[in-house]
LOKE-364243 format. One record per residue (C-alpha): residue in three letters; z, y, x. Coordinates in Angstrom, 2 decimals, decimal comma. Example, Ala and Ser with C-alpha at 12.3 -4.5 7.8 and 13.67 -1.06 7.14 Angstrom:
2
{'ALA' {7,80 -4,50 12,30}}
{'SER' {7,14 -1,06 13,67}}
END
This chain:
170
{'UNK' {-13,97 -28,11 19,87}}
{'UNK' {-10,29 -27,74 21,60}}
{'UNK' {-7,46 -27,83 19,12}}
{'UNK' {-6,89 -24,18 19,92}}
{'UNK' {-10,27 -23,23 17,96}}
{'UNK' {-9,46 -25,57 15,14}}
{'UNK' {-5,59 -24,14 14,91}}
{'UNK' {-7,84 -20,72 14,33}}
{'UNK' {-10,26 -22,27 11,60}}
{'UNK' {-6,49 -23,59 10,13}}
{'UNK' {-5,70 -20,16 10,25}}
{'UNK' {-8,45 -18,44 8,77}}
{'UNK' {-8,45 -20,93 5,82}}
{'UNK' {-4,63 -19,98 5,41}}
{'UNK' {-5,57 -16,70 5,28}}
{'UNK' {-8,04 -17,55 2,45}}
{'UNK' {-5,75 -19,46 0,17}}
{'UNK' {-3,37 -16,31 0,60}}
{'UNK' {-6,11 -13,46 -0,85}}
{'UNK' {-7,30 -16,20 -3,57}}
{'UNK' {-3,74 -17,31 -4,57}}
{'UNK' {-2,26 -13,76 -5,02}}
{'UNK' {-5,59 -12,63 -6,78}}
{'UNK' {-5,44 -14,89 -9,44}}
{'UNK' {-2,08 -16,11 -9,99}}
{'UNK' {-0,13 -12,83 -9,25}}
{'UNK' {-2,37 -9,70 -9,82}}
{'UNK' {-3,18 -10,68 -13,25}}
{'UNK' {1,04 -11,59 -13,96}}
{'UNK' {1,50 -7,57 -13,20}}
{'UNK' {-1,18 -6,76 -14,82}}
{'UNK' {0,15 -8,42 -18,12}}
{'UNK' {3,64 -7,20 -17,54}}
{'UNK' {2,12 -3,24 -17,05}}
{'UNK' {0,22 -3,30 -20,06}}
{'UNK' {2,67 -5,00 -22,44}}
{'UNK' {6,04 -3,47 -20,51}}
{'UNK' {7,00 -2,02 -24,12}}
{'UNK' {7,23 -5,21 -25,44}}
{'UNK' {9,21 -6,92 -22,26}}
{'UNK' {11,09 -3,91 -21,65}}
{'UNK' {11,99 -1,77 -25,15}}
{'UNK' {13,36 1,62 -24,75}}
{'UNK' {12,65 1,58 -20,77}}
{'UNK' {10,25 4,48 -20,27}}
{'UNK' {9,51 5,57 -16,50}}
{'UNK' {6,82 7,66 -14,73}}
{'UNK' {5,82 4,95 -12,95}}
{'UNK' {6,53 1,41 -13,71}}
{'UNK' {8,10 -1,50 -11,74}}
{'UNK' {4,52 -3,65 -12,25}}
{'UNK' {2,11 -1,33 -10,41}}
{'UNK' {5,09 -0,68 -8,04}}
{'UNK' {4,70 -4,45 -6,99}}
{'UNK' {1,17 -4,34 -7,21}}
{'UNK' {0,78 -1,66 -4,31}}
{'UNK' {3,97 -3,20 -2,41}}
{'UNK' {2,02 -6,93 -2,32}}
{'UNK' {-1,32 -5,28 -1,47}}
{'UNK' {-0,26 -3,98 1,24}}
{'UNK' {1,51 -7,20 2,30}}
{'UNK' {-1,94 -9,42 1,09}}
{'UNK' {-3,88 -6,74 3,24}}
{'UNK' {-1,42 -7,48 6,29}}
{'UNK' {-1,76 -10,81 5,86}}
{'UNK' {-5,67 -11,12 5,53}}
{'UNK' {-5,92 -8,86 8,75}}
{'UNK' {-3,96 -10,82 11,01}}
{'UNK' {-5,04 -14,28 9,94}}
{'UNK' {-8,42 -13,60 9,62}}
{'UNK' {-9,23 -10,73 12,38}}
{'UNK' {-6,72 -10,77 14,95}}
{'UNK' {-6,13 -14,75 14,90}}
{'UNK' {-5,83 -14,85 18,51}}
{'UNK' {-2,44 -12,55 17,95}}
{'UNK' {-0,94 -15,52 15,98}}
{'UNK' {-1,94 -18,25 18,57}}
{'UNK' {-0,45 -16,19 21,24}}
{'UNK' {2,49 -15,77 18,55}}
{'UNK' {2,61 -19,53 18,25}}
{'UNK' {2,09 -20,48 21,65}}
{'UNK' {-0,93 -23,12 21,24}}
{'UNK' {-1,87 -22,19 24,81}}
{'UNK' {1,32 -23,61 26,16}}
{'UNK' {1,71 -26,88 23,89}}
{'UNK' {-1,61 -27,87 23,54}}
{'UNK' {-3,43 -26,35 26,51}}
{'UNK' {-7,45 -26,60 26,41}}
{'UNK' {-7,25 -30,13 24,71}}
{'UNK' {-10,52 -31,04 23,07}}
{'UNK' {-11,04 -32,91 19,83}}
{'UNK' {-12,94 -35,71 21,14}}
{'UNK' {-15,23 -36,94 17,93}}
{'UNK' {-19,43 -36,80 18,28}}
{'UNK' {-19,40 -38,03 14,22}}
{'UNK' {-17,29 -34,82 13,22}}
{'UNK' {-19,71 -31,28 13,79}}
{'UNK' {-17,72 -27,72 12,96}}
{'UNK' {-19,95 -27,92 9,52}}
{'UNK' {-17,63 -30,80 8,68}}
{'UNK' {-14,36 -29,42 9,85}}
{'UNK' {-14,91 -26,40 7,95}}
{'UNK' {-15,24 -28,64 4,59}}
{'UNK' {-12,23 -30,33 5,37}}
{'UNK' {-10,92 -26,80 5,58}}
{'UNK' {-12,15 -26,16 2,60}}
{'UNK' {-11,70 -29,40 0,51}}
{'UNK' {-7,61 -28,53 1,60}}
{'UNK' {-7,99 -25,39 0,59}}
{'UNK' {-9,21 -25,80 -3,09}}
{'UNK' {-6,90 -29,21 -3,19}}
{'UNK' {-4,06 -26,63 -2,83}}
{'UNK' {-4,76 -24,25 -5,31}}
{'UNK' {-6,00 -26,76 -7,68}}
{'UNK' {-2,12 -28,42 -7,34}}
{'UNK' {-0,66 -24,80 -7,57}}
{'UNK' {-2,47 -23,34 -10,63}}
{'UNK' {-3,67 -26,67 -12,96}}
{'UNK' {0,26 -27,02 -13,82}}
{'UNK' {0,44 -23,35 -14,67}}
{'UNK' {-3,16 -23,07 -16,63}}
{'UNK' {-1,55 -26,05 -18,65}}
{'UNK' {1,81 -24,38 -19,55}}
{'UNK' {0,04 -21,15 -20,31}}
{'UNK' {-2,57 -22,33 -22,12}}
{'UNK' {0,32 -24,64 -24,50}}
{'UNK' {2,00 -20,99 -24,60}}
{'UNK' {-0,57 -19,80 -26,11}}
{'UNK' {-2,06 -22,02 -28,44}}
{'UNK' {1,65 -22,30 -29,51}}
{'UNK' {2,14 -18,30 -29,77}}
{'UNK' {1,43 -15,86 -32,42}}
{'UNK' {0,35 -11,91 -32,85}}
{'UNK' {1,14 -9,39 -30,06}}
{'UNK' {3,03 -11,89 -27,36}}
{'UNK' {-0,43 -14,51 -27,95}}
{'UNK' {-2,45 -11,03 -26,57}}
{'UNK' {-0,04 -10,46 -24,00}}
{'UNK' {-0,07 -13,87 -22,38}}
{'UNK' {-4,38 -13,25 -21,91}}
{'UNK' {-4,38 -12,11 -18,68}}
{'UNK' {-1,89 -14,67 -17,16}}
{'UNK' {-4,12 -17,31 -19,50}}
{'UNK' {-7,55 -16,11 -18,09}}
{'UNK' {-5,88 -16,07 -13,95}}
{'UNK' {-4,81 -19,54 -14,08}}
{'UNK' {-7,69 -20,32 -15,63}}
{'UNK' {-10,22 -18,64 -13,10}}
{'UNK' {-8,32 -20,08 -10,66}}
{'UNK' {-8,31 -23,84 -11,63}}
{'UNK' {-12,16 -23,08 -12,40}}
{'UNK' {-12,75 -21,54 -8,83}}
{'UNK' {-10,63 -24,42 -7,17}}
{'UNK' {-12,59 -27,31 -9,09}}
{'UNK' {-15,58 -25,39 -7,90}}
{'UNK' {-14,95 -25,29 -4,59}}
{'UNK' {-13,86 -29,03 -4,50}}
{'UNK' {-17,00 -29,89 -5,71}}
{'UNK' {-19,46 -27,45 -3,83}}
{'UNK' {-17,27 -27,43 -0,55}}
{'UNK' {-20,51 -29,25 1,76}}
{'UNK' {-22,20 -25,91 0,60}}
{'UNK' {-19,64 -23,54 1,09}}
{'UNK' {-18,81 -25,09 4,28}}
{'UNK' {-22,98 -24,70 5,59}}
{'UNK' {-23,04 -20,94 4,49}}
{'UNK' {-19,51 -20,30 6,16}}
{'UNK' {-21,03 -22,02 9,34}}
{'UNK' {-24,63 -20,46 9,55}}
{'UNK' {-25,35 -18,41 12,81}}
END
């Protein structure tokens, strides 16, 4: 494996965190502030409101984002210009297979959102043990992302020698 191939896997796992990050840590924010924007925002009535504005504004960013990192990763290296600092060095290691540089890839991956979201899943979930009524139902979604998120990450952590054999399969 040269470096340049393993920059790409690097890539395609950034790519990754990105679409799981903004699903469940941002999405479900909006979402909250859309359905409860009465109660943030009293007396503001609009035909359409500043939550699904951002919504459609960072899907089409997320989408951006996925496509290049994921399908047209040799646009970034280029971009980056791996060719010309690295050339066609190889990774010289017979213990280490692409199986096991994908869970590495993977193990970072879940590490990172664990480190992002546990911190927030704990301050929401104080939130809302500690709130009452209307703002206790409005704090759900946000609750529920962080939680999904921390579960999906802890998950991954432990499962990542099968997710890394079914993202390798030919």
């Amino acid at each position: 494996m040269t470096i340049k191939n393993f920059i790409a896997i690097v890539l395609k796992f950034i790519g990754l965190f990105f679409i799981l990050f903004i699903f469940t840590s941002f999405i479900p924010e909006q979402i909250h502030y859309l359905f409860n924007m009465d109660l943030f925002y009293p007396g503001i009535e609009t035909f359409i409101p500043f939550p699904l504005i951002t919504i459609i504004v960072v899907l089409i960013i997320l989408f951006g984002i996925y496509y290049t990192t994921i399908y047209k990763t040799e646009l970034m290296l280029k971009f980056l210009k791996i060719d010309k600092h690295f050339g066609d060095q190889k990774i010289e290691s017979e213990q280490l297979q692409l199986p096991k540089f994908t869970q590495i890839g993977v193990l970072l991956v879940c590490i990172t959102i664990l480190i992002f979201q546990l911190p927030i899943f704990i301050k929401e979930l104080v939130t809302y043990i500690s709130a009452e009524g209307k703002y206790q139902e409005s704090l759900t979604y946000i609750f529920l992302g962080s939680g999904i998120s921390s579960f999906l990450a802890l998950m991954g952590f432990m499962f990542s020698d099968k997710i890394a054999s079914a993202l390798t399969k030919k």
